[in-house]
N, C-alpha and C positions, 0 to 999 in steps of 0.2 A: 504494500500500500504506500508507493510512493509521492512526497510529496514537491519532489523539484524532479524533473524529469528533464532530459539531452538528448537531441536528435537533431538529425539532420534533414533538412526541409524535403525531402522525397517521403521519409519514412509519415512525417505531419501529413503532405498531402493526401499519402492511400488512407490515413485514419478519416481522413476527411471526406473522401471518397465512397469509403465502405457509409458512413454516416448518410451522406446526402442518396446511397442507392437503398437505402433500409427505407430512408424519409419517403422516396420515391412510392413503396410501397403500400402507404397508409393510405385511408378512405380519404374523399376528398374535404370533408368538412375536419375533419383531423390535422391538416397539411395547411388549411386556413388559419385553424386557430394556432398550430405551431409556430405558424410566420407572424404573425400578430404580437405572439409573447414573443418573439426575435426582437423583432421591430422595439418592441416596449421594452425588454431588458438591455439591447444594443443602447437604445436613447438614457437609459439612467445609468447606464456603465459611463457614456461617455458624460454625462455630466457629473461622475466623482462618486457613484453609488453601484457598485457594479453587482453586490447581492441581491434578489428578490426571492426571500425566503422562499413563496407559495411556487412561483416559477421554478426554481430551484430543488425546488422538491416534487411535483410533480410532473412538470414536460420534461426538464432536461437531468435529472434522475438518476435516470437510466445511462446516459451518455457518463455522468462522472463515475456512476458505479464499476460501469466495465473500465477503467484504466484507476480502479485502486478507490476514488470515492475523496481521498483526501488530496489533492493535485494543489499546487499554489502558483509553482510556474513554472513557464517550460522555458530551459534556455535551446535556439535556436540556433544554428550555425551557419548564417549564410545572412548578409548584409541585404542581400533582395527577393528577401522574404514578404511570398504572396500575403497580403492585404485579407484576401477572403480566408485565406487559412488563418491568419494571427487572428479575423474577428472570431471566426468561428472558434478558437479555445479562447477569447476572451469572453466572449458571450457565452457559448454553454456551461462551459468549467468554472466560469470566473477565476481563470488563471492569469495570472499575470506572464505575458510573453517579451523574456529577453531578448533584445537581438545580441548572437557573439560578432563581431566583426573578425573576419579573419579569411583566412581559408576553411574551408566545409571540413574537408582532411585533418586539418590539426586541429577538431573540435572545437573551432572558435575562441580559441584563446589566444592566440597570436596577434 
């Protein structure tokens, strides 16, 4: 149950992939309301409140549970790192995404 997790921006993308093909799955009033609590936790993340308990507990749940449940942040290794991936763990997870600058290879620490 980790809580700072390291990767490299390929391995984030398929997480993010497998996610958005599951989504793809669900009935269509389901995929409404899940974009909706997006929209509405996206919008208080960026203004400085990025938990919302009820959301948190029941849309996106699920997505923290499978990668441990306790996540805080993910450091990242690559300077141009996709937008829709960094919202997407900033929004479901309400993780906070590092970026490393460096080379991907030396795990961003260079």
């Amino acid at each position: 149950r980790p809580t700072f997790l390291v990767g490299l921006p390929g391995a984030f993308r398929q997480m993010v992939r497998k996610y958005t093909a599951v989504r793809q799955q669900w009935s269509r009033p389901y995929r409404l309301f899940f974009e909706w609590a997006w929209q509405r936790k996206k919008r208080a993340a960026e203004a400085g409140h990025p938990s919302q308990p009820l959301l948190d507990r029941f849309l996106f749940g699920g997505i923290t549970a499978s990668l441990g449940g306790r996540l805080r942040f993910l450091l990242v290794c690559d300077r141009n790192f996709d937008t829709q991936v960094r919202d997407f763990f900033q929004v479901a997870l309400s993780a906070r995404v590092l970026i490393g600058f460096g080379f991907p290879e030396a795990g961003g620490l260079v």
